[in-house]
N, C-alpha and C positions, 0 to 999 in steps of 0.2 A: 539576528535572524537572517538567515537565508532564503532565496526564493528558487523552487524545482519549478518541473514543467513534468503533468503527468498528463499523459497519452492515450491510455487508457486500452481497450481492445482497438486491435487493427484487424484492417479486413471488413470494416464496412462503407467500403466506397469514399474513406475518408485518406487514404494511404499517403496521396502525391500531396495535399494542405498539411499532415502531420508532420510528414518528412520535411517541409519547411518552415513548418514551427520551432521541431527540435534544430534546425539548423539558426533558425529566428534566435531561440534562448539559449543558443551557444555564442553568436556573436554579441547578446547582451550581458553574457556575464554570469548565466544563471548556472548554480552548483551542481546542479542534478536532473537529469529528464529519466521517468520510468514509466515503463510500459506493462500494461495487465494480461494474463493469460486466464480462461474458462475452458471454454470446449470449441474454441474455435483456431485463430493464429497463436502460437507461440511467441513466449515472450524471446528466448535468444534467438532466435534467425532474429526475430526484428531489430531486436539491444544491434547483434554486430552488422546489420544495413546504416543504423544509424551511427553507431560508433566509427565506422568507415566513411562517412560523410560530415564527421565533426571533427573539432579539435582538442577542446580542453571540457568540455563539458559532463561530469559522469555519466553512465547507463546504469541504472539499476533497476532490478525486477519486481516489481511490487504485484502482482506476485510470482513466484515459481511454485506451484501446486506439490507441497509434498506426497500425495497419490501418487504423482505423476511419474518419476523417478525414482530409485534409488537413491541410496546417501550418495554413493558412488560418483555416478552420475551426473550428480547436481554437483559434486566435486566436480569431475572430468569438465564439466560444462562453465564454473565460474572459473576455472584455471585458464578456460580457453577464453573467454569471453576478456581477463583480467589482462592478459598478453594480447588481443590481438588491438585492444582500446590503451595499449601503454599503459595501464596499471589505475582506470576509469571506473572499472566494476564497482555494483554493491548489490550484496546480494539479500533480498526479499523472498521470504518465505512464507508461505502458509499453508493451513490444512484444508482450504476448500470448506466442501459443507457435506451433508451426508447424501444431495442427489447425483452430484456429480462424482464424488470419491466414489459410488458403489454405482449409480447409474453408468459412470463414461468410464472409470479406469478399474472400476471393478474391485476395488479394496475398503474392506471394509472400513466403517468410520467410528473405530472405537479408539479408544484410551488417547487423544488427540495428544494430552499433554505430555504423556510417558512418550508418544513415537516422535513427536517432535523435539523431547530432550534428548534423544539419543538421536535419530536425525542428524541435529546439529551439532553432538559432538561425534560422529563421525565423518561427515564432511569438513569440520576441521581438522581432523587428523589426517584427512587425505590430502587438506590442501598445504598442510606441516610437511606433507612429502614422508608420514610413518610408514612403516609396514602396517597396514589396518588388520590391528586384530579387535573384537568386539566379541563380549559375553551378553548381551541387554536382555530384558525380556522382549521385545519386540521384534528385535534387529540381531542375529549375529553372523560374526565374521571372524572365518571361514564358517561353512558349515560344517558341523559335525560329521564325523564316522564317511564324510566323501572325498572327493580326490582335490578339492579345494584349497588353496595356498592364499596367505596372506602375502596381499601384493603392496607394492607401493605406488604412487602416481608417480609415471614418468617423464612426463613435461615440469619446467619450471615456472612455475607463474610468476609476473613482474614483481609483487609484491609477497612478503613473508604470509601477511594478515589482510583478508580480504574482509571489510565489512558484514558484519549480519543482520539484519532487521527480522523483523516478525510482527507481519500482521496479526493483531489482537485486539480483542473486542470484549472478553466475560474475563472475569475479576481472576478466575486462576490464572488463567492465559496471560493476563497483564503481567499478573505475578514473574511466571516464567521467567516473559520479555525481561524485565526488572534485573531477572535473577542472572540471563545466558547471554543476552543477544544486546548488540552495539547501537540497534536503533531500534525505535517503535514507528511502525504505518497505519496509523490511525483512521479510520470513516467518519466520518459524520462527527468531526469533532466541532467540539463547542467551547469557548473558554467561558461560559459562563455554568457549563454542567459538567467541568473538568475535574474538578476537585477529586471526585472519590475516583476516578480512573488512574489521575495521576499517585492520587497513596497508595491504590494497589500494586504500581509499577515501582512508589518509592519503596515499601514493603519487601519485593522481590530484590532490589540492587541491595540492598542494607545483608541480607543472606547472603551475599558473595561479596561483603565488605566493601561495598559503592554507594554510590550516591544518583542523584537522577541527573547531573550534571554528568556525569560518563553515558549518559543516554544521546541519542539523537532524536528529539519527538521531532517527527517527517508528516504530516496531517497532508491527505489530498481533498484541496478546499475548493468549491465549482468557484467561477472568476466570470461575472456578469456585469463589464460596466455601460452604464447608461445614465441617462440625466433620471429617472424614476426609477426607484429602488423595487419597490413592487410590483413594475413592469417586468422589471430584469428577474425577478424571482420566478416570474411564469416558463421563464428556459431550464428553472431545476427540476421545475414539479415529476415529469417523466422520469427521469432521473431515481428521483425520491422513490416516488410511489413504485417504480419497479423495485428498489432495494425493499421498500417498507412490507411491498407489499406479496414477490411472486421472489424473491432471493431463499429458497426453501421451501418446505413446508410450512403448513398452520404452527404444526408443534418444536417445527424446530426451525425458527429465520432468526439469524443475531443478530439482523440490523433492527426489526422489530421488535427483538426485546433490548438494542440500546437504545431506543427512543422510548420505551416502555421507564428504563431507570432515567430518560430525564426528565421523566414528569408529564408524559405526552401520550399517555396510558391509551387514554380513550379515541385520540386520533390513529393512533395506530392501531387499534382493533378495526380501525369504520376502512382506512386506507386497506388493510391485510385484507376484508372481507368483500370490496366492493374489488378488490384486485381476484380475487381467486375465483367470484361471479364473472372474471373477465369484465367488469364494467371499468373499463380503465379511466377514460374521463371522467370518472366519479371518482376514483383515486385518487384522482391527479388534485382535484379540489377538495380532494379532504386532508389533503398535505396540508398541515397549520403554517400563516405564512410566517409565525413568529419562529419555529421550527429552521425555513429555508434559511431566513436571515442567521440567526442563530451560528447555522453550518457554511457559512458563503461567505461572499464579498461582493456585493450586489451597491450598484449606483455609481453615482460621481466618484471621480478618484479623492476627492476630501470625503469623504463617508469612509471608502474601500482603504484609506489610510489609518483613520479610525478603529476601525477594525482589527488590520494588520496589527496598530498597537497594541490592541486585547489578547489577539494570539498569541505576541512576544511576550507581555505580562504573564502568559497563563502556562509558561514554557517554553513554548513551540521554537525552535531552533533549527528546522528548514520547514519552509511551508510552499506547498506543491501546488501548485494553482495547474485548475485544470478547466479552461476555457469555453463554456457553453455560450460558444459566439459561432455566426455564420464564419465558413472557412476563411473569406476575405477577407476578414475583421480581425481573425487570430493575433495576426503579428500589432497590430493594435491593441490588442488587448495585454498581450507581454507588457509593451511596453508601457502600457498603463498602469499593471503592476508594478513594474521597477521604478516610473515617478509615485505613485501612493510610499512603497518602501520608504525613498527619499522623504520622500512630508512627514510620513511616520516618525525619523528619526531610530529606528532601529535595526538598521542594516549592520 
């Protein structure tokens, strides 16, 4: 198992500690630092600040909004991002949710699974350097009956094959992953309520004659160490109770219904409901603390070792540790990780 470093949004006052974290987890060694986009910084401007201020460390996007772009695009964009980081790129995609895809980029949030199969296989055809042409239902290329040519990508990217992930959360989606894409970006994972996530993702590779060992499971896990484990848990609750409880609607939040499939039914109705009353501190305490622990690394580094162990038991073959520590503490915290790994034995 490997250890990332995920960044998460930039742009809130945290920019100059991030930048020296991601410089922090490149001189420790660590595989991979990725950075998230919503509706505020974009993840590549950020990928190539950082990839121009590092050396060996990947950039990858966890996520790139497919709303956001074109397949095109998102071609044009890792071709560029894969050459200017020497061949560091991995690229993370996902479909967003349906307030942002229709509220900020204005596209509708339907057939998620068909526009993201074709998505990705035409962004890999652009980054093969084909003439793209495409029939899909969702997607095609050229259009029809207009003055439209199938083009090819003009730059060389470092590498033939750029990485694909895909964040996934419900049982098709996994599927997919399973079935098209190089990694899975997990939330709020658990190795102890992993099981039926990971057969629906073994499920999808078996359809394209693989195995979950051709997978990368990439889990972004919050990283809280301290001498009291359920002190350090009080720096996720926020955290949580915003995914559990305002990431969507009532009817439609999928971090709330995967905490729903792992048996946390009844806390996630009370977090969802005292979150959408705006009672946020009542949120925050109705986050079950068996729940944070679950999803974290909370305590001493003999505990956060222990742990680590369970991830790598439960699959997990990069685990992205994402640091809810005061800014000055960050680079401490890395490296805290990296002696737990050690203890772990499963580096």
């Amino acid at each position: 198992m490997r250890l990332g470093l995920n960044l998460g949004y930039w742009g809130a006052g945290n920019d100059a500690s991030n930048l020296a974290l991601a410089k922090e987890a490149d001189a420790l060694g660590y595989s991979v630092v990725w950075v998230a986009e919503a509706y505020g910084s974009d993840a590549p401007t950020v990928l190539s600040w950082i990839a121009a201020q590092t050396s060996s460390i990947d950039v990858g996007s966890a996520v790139l909004q497919i709303p956001a772009r074109t397949p095109a695009t998102t071609a044009m964009t890792a071709a560029t991002l894969d050459t200017l980081s020497g061949g560091r790129f991995r690229l993370g995609l996902g479909v967003s949710g349906p307030q942002v895809s229709e509220g900020w980029h204005g596209v509708r949030f339907t057939a998620p699974l068909g526009r993201t199969r074709e998505y990705v296989d035409i962004v890999r055809a652009a980054l093969r350097r084909e003439k793209v042409r495409y029939d899909g239902k969702h997607f095609r290329l050229p259009l029809p009956d207009g003055p439209g040519k199938a083009l090819a990508l003009t730059v060389h990217p470092v590498r033939d094959y750029i990485p694909t992930y895909l964040a996934a959360i419900g049982p098709k989606n996994l599927e997919l992953t399973g079935e098209i894409a190089d990694g899975w970006l997990p939330v709020f994972f658990s190795p102890e309520h992993a099981a039926t996530q990971l057969d629906h993702l073994t499920a999808g590779a078996q359809k394209a004659g693989r195995t979950l060992a051709d997978l990368d499971i990439a889990p972004t896990v919050p990283l809280v160490p301290g001498e009291d484990w359920r002190v350090c848990a009080d720096s996720v609750r926020a955290y949580a109770a915003l995914y559990l409880g305002g990431m969507g609607s009532r009817e439609k939040n999928f971090y709330n219904q995967l905490a729903v499939r792992m048996g946390y039914a009844d806390a996630a109705a009370e977090v969802q409901d005292r979150y959408l009353a705006k009672d946020y501190a009542g949120a925050m305490a109705a986050v079950p603390l068996e729940f944070l622990d679950a999803t974290s690394l909370l305590g001493p580094v003999e505990r956060i070792a222990d742990r680590m162990s369970a991830f790598a038991e439960a699959g997990v073959t990069t685990l992205s540790v994402s640091p809810f520590v005061a800014p000055e503490q960050g680079a401490a915290a890395l490296r805290t990780a990296l002696e737990a790994l050690d203890r772990a034995g499963v580096a």
